[in-house]
C-alpha positions in Angstrom: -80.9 15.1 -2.5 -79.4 12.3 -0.5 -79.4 9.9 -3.8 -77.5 13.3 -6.0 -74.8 13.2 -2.9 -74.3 9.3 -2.8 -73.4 9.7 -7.1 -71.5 12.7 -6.5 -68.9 11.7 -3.6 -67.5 8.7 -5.3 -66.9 10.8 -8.2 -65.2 13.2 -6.1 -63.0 11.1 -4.2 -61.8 9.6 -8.0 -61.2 12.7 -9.2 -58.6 13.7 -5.7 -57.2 10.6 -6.1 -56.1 10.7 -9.7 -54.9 14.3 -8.9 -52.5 12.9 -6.2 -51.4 10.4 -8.0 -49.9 13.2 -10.9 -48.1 15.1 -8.2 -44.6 15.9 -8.5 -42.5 14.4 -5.9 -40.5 16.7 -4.0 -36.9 16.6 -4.8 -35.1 16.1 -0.8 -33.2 18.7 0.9 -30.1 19.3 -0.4 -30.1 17.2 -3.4 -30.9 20.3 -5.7 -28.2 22.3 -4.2 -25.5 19.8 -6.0 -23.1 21.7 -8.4 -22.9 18.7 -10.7 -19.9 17.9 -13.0 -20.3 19.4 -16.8 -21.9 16.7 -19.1 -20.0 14.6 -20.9 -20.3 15.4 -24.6 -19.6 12.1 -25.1 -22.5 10.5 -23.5 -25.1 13.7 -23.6 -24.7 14.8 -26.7 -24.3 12.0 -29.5 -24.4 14.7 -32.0 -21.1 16.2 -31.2 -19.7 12.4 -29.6 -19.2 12.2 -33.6 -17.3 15.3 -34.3 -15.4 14.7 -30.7 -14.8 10.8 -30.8 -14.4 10.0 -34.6 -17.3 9.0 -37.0 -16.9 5.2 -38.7 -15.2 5.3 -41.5 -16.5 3.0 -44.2 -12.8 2.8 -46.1 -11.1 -0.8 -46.8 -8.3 -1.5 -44.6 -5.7 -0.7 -47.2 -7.3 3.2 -47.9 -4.3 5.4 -49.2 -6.4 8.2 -49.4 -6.1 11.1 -46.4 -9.6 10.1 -44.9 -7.5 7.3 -43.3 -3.6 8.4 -44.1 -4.1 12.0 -43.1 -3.3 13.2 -40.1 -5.9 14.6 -38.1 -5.4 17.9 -36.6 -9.1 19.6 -34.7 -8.6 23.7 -34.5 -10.3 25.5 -31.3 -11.5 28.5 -33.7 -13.2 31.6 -31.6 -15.3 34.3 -33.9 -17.6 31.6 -35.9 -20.5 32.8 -35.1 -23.0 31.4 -38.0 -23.0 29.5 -41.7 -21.4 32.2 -43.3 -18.3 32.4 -41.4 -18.0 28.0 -41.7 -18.5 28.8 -45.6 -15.8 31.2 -45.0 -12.9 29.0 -43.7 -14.5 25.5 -46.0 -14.1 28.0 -48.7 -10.0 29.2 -48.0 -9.6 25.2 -47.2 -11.5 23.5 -50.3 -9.4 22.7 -53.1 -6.1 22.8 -51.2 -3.7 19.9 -51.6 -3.2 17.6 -49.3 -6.1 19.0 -46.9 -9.7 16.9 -46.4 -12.6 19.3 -44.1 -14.1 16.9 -41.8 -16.2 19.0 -39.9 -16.3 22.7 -39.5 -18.8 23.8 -36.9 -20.2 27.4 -35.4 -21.6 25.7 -32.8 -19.0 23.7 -31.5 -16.3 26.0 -32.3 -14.1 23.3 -33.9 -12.3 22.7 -37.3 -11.9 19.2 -38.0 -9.2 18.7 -40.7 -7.3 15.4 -42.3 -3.8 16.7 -43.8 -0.5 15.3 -45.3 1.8 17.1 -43.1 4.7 16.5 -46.5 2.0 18.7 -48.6 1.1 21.4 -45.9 1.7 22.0 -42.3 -0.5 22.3 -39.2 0.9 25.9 -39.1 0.0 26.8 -42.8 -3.5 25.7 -41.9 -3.6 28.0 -38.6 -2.5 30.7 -40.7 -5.1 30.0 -43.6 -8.2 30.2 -41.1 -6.5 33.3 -39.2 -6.5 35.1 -42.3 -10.2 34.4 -42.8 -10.5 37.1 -39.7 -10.6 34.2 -36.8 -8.5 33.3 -34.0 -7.2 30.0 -33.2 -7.3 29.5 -29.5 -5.7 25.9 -29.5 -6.0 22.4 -30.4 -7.6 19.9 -29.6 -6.4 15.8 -29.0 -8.7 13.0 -28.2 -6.9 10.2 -26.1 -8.4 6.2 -25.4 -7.4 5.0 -22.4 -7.0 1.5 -20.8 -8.0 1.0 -17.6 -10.3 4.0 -16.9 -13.0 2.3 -15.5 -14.1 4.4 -12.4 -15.2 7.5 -11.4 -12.8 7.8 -9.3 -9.5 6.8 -11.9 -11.2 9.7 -14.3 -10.4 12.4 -11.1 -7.2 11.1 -11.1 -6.5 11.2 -14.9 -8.4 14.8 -14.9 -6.1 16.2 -12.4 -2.7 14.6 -14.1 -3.7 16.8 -17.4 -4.8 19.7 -15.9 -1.6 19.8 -14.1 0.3 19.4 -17.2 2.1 22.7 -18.7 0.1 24.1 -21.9 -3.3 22.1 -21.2 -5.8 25.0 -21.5 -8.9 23.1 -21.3 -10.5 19.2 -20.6 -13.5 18.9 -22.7 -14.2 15.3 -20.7 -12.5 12.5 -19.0 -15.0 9.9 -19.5 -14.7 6.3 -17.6 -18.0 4.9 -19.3 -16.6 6.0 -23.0 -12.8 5.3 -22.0 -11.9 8.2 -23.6 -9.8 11.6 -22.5 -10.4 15.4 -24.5 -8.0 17.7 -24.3 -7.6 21.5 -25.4 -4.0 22.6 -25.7 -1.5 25.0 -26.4 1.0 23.5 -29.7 3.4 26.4 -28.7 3.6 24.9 -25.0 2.8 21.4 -25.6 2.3 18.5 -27.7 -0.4 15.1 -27.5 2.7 13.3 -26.9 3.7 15.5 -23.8 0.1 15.1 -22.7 0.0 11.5 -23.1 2.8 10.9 -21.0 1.3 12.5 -18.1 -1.6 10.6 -18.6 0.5 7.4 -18.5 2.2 8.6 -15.1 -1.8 7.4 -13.8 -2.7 4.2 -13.5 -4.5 4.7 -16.8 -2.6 4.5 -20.4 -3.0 5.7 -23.9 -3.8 3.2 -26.4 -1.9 4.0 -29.5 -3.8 3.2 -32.5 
């Protein structure tokens, strides 16, 4: 009996050990009770940092072609709920001149468009997806900034645009990507408007 006990306890003691060592710490007091900022889509997400920053474009540098001559213009569009309504609106775009779909998304509730604002108008191409049975709740501009280094210079940018008249929405200031997204009103306000109350921070717009 003695010689069974001497084999077993070792065992036993490994075995607690081991079990310790898997243990969970506890998170502190406190700590778990912080309301923390909304992710960055930017930096959580790389998925939609694509469809919010810009994908690479692969063009020569003397591209004619709207992919790099358009102007970009992203549509907050409400009601998409699933493929068939983004086959919906590609479908009333496709084929248009002057137009190039970059990205239309259910998930991210965004229509990404590259247009030659001679051929057809921002306002035609609100009107077009409207008519598909969708609202368009705003636009959306996406700003790089120099000298946004901090946490604490993003607070100060973030607070300059949300005081800013027609701003309905900051998707992120960002001080690790350098880069500002904004949801707006085109009635109200304009990325140019927005830009200079960005400027009025120690941060600035870079124009590209």
């Amino acid at each position: 009996m003695k010689t069974l006990l001497c084999l077993f306890l070792p065992l036993l003691a490994t075995t607690l050990t081991l079990a310790e060592g898997k243990k969970t710490p506890a998170t502190p007091a406190g700590d778990g009770a912080t309301i923390k900022k909304k992710s960055c889509p930017l930096c959580k997400l790389p998925g939609r940092a694509a469809l919010f920053a810009g994908a690479a474009r692969p063009c020569p540098t003397d591209c004619t072609k709207l992919c790099c001559k358009g102007t970009e213009v992203v549509f907050v569009v409400k009601g998409v709920t699933d493929a068939a309504g983004v086959r919906k609106i590609t479908g009333a775009l496709a084929g248009l001149e002057g137009v190039q779909i970059e990205n239309v998304g259910h998930e991210s509730g965004r229509a990404v468009l590259r247009h030659a604002p001679d051929k057809i108008t921002r306002t035609q191409l609100r009107e077009i997806i409207i008519g598909c049975g969708y609202q368009v709740t705003g636009e959306q501009a996406a700003f790089s900034l120099e000298g946004l280094t901090t946490e604490k210079l993003a607070v100060a940018v973030e607070s300059a645009i949300r005081a800013a008249p027609g701003v309905t929405g900051i998707e992120t200031v960002c001080h690790k990507s350098g880069r500002a997204i904004v949801v707006f009103d085109p009635v109200r306000t304009t990325p140019r408007k927005i830009a200079a109350a960005i400027n009025a921070t120690p941060c600035k717009v870079v124009i590209p």
